[in-house]
N, C-alpha and C positions, 0 to 999 in steps of 0.2 A: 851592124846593128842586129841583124837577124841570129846573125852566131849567138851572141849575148843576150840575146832577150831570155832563150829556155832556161839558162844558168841564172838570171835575175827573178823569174818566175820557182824554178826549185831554192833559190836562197829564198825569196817570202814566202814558201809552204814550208818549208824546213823553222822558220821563226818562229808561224803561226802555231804550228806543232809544238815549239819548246813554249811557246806563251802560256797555250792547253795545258801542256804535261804540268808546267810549273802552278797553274790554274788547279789540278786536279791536286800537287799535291800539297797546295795551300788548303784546300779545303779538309784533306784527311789528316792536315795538321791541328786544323781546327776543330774538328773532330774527338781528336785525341784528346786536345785542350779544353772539351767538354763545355765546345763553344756551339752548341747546335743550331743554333740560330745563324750564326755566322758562318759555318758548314753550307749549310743549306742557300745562302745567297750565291756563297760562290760555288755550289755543285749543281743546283740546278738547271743551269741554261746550259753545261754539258755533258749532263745527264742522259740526252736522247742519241747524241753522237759516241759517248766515254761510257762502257760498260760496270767499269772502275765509281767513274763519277757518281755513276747511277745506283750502286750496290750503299756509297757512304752517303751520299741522299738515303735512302731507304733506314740506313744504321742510324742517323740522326733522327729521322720522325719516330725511330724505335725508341730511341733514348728519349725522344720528347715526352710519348706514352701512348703516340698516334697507330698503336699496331695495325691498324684496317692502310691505313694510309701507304705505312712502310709494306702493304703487304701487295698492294697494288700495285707502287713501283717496281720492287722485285719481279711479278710475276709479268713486266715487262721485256723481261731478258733471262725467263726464268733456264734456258740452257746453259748460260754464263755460271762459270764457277763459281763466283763470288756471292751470284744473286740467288743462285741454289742453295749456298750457303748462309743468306739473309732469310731464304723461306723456311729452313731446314729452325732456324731461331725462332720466327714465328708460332711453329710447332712446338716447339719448348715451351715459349709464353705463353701459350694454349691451354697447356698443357697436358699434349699429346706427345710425351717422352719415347714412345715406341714408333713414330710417323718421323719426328726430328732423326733420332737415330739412321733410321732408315735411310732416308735423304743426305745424312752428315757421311753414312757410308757411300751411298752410291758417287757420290762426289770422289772420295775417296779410292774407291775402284776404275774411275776415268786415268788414276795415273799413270803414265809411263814411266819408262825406264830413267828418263833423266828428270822429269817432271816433278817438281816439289812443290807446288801453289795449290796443286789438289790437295794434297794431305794438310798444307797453311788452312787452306780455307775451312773443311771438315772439321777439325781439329778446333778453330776458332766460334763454329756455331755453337759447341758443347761447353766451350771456357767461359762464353760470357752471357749463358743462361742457366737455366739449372735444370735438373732431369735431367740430362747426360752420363755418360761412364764416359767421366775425368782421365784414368785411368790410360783409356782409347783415345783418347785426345793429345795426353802426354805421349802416348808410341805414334802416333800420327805427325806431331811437332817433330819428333826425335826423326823419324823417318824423312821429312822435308829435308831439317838440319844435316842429314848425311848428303843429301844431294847438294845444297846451297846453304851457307851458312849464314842467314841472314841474320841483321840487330833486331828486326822486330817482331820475328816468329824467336829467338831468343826472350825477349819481353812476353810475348802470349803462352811460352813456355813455363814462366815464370808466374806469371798469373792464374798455370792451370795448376802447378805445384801449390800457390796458394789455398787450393780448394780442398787439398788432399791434410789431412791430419800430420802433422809434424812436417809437413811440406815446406817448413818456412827455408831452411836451409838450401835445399834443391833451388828455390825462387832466388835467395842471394845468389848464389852462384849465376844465374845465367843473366840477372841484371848487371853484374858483377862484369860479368862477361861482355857485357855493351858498351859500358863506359871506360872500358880498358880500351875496346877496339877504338870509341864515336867517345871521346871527352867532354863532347859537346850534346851527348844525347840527354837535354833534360829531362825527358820523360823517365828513362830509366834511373837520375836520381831521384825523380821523387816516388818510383816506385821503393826502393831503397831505403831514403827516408821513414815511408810507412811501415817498412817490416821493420826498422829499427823503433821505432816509437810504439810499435806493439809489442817490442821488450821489454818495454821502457828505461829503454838506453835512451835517454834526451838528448844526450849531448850528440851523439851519434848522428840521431834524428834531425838534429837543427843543423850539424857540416851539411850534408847531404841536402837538405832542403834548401842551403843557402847557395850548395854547388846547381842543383837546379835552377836558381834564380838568376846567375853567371852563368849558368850556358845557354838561357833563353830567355832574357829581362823580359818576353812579352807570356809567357806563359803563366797563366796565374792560377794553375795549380799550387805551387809550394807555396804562394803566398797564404792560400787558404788554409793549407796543411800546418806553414809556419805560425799564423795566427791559434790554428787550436790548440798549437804546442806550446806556444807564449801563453795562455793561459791557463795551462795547465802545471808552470814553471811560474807561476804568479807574477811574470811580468806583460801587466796589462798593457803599457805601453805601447811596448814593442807588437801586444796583440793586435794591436786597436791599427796600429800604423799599417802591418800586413793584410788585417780585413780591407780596410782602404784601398788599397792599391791594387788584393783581389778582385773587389767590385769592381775601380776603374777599367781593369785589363777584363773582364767577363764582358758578356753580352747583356748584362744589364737584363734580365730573363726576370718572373715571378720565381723562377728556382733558383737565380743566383742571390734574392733577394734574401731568400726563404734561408740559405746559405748565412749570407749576411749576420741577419737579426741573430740566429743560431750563437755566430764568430764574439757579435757586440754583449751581448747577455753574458757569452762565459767571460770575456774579458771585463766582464762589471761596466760596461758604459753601457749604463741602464736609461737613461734618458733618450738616448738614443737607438735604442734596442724599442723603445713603448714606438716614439715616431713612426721606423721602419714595419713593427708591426700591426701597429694601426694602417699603415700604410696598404698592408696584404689584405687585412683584414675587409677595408674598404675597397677593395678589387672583385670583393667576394669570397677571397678562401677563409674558410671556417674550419683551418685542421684543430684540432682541438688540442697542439700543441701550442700555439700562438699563446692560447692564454694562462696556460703555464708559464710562458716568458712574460705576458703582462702582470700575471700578479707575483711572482718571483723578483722581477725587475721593481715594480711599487715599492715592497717590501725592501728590495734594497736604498731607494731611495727614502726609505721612512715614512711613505703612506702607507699604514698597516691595513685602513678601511676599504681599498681599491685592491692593496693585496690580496686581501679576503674574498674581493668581490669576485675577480679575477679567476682565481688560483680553485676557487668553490666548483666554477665553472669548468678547469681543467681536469679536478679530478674528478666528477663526475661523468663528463663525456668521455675520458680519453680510454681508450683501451687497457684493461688492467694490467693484462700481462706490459704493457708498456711504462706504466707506474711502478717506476726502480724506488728501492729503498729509501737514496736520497730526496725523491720529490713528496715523499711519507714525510720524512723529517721535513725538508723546508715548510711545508703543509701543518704543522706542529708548530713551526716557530710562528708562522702565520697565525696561526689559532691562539699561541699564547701572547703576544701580541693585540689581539682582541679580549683577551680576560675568558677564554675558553680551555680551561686547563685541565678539564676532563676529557673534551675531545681531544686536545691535543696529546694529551696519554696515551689514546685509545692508537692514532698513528704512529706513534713512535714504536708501541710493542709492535705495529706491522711493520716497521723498517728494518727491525730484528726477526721478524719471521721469515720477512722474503730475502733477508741477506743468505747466500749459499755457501758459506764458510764453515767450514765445521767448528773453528774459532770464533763465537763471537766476541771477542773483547775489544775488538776495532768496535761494533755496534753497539755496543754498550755504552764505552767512550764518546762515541758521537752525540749520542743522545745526552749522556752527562753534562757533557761541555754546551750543547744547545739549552739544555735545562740554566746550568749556572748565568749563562748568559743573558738568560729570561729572567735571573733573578728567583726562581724557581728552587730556592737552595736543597729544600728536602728531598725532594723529588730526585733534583742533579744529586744531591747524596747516595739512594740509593742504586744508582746505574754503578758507578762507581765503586761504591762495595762489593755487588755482582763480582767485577772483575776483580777483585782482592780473594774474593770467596771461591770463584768457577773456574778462575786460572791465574791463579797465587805466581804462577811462573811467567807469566805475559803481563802481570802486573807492575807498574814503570812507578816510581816514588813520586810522580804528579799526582798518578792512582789514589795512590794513599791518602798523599798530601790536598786532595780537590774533594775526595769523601769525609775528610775531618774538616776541612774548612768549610766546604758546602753543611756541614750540620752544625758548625758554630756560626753562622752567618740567618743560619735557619734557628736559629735560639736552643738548640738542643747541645746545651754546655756539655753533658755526662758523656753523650757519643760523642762527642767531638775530643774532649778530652781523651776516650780510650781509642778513637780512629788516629790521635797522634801520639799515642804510646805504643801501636802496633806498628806505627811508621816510622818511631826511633829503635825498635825491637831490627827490625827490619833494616833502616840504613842506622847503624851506630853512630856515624863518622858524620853524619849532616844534623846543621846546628837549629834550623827551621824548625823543628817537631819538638823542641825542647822550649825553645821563645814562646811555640803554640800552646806550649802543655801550659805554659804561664798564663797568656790568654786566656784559654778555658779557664782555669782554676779561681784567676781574676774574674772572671762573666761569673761564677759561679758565688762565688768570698766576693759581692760585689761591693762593697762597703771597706774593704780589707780590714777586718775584729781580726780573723783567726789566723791569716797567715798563709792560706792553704798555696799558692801562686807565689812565695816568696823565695822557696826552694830551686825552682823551675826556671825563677827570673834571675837569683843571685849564678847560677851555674851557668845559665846563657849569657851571662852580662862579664864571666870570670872564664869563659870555655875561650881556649885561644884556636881561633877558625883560621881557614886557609883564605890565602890574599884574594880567590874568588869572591869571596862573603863577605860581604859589606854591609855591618848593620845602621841600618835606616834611621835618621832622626826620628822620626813617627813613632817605630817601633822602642827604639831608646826611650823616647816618653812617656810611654805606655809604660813601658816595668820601670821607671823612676818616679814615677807619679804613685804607682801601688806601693813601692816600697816608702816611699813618702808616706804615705797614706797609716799604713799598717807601722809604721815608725810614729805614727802623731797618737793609734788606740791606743801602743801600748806603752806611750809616753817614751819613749826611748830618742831622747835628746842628740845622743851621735847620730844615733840611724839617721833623725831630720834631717842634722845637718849634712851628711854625707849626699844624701839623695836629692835635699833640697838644693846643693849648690850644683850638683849635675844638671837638673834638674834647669835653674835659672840658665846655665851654660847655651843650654840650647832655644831654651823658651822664655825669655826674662820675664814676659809679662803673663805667666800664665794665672789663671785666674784662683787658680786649688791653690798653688804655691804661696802668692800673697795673702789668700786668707789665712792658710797655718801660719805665715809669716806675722801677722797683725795678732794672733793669739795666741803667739810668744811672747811678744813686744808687751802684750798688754798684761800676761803673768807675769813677766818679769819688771814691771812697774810697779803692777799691784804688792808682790814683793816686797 
């Protein structure tokens, strides 16, 4: 018994050991996983024995925003590499860049010969604050890496490259380089994921965020990633399902929430976007982005009055520099929606001021297409010209085609009629701008005496089109109604009949048809 007692006492100090280590590195997984709540449960109770434990304690209150907090656990171990490396961060968040520096070096200078966690650690206090020389941070990773080649100073390596201008490539490579080694390292796919989706390579973006979610079903980064990607690939569905199952896998935080609303809003489940952000709201936080998503979200749901109400509130308070282009226009559509059609002018030309494009014919368009949709036809007409006028070469035949409709729709027959003979000049080969030229000419000869719309309609109604173009009963009865029409002023008996019997073809009971009909009938009795 005595032999076997010391051997049964170092097998249960040898367990409790592997329980800890497995303990510490559940928590710097959860860490990663930008679960800091759930970090901090399982790192604080050994934190005062685990130097380690106690550095990602202190990294998590950092991320929370508690810097006093994380500055005091640190400076409980402040000789420990890691925790010098937490206080050396502090100093950056400070923003005392030359104090951090200093600290990220002397860390740095502890190394020996075979030692590569000094240089990890230094190296990692400048990648993930700012004020540092990135630069020194990359030779310091690089420097570890010759001594140990580790996956996750690989990843930090990759993260510092991102800081650097054209760095995106340096960063694939050494994510590249993890998941070649660790198949299963989801972190490193959804780093991966992100530098592809800011190619906007999607499809790229979404293998990779789906291999993330195969290699660690509980990590609910890619689901967040994959949710803003699904919206942005206009499949809300698929958005909405990933937000979901990010929130359930998160810590349920006021920031994962704040995530959320974000996730629900772009993937348009606006009803549930107002809930969760009333929800924030009534916690107390008043970013003054929340109400940007309440009155965005109203408006999608077709309260224009709450939109207003909303959205009035957002861009007032919110930070201008943070007021993009887009929230000018939705902010437009907003106002026209209320019957505010001066102000809403006034933000649109700001959507085109603050666009940074040397091109604008994307903002032009947008604003066009927001106009037509408002019903706003003259207005949508002239955006739309713009871009026929300022960049004849960027100009798409919708261009053409949305500025001549937008001003026949807005009663301006003359420019509409010559906005679709610039856009037959322009596409030869497309038969739309010739049926239109008939429209206008008909709005115009609205009575059909002179004929003017007769030309335009006999040539569209006899032009033999490609099997894409399919014309529309609607449109058919528009140009046989007019030739009808202008076949009854000028008595011309075949025309009638010709047009009249197409004419019935489609629409037997139309109401023009039987009256010429009855006023034949009845000449020819009277006879």
């Amino acid at each position: 018994m005595n032999m076997k007692q010391p051997i049964v006492i170092m097998a249960a100090m040898s367990l409790a050991i592997g329980v800890k280590a497995q303990s510490v590195d559940e928590g710097i997984k959860m860490y990663n996983y930008e679960r800091y709540q759930s970090a901090k449960k399982i790192l604080g109770p050994l934190a005062g024995t685990n130097p380690l434990a106690n550095y990602y304690l202190g990294l998590s209150e950092l991320q929370m925003g508690n810097k006093d907090v994380a500055k005091a656990i640190f400076m409980k171990q402040p000789d420990n590499n890691p925790n010098a490396s937490g206080l050396a961060r502090v100093s950056f968040i400070e923003g005392n860049a030359n104090d951090g520096m200093a600290k990220a070096t002397a860390i740095a200078n502890k190394a020996k010969k075979k030692d590569w966690e000094p240089f990890r650690y230094a190296a990692d206090a400048i990648t993930y604050t700012n004020g540092g020389n990135v630069q020194q941070a990359i030779d310091w990773y690089k420097s570890a890496l010759n001594v140990y080649d580790d996956l996750s100073t690989h990843i930090s390596l990759g993260d510092a490259y991102q800081k650097l201008p054209g760095g995106g490539g340096e960063a694939m490579t050494n994510y590249e380089k993890v998941v070649d080694k660790d198949p299963k390292n989801s972190l490193a796919y959804s780093r991966i994921g992100k530098l592809w989706y800011e190619a906007k390579n999607y499809k790229l973006a979404l293998e990779n965020w789906e291999k993330a979610q195969e290699a660690d079903p509980n990590n609910p980064l890619p689901y967040r990633d994959l949710a803003n990607a699904y919206t942005y690939v206009g499949k809300y569905d698929l958005a909405k399902k990933n937000a979901d199952k990010y929130m359930e896998l998160s810590d349920k935080t006021d920031e994962d929430l704040d995530n959320y609303v974000s996730i629900l809003f772009l993937s348009k489940s606006y009803k549930e976007a107002i809930e969760n952000t009333n929800q924030l709201i009534g916690k107390g936080k008043t970013s003054p982005r929340y109400y940007g998503i309440l009155g965005f979200s109203y408006f999608g749901l077709g309260d224009s009055a709450n939109a207003l109400k909303n959205a009035a509130i957002y861009m007032e308070k919110q930070d201008p520099a943070k007021i993009t282009p887009d929230d000018n226009r939705k902010y437009a559509g907003i106002l026209l929606a209320n019957g505010k059609k001066d102000e809403a002018n006034k933000y649109l030309l700001r959507a085109v001021s603050l666009d940074s494009s040397a091109n604008k014919a994307d903002a032009y368009r947008e604003n066009g297409d927001l106009l037509r949709e408002s019903r706003e036809w003259l207005l949508a007409a002239d955006w739309y010209e713009r871009i026929v006028l300022e960049y004849p070469d960027q100009a798409t035949a919708n261009d053409y085609f949305y500025a001549a409709f937008s001003r026949y729709y807005g009663r301006d027959y003359e420019k509409a009629a010559q906005g679709f003979a610039k856009m037959r000049d322009k596409y030869p080969g497309e038969p739309s701008p010739i049926y239109w030229q008939g429209r206008s000419a008909a709005a115009i000869d609205n009575e059909a005496k002179t004929g003017l719309a007769a030309p335009f309609y006999e040539e569209w109604l006899n032009l033999k089109t490609p099997d894409s173009y399919v014309r529309k009963n609607n449109d058919l009865m528009q140009a046989y109604l007019y030739m009808l029409l202008y076949g009854y002023n000028k008595n011309d008996n075949a025309m009638m009949d010709k047009y009249g019997e197409l004419l019935r073809a489609i629409d037997p009971n139309n109401a023009t048809l039987k009256q010429i009909d009855d006023i034949r009938k009845s000449k020819k009795k009277a006879k």
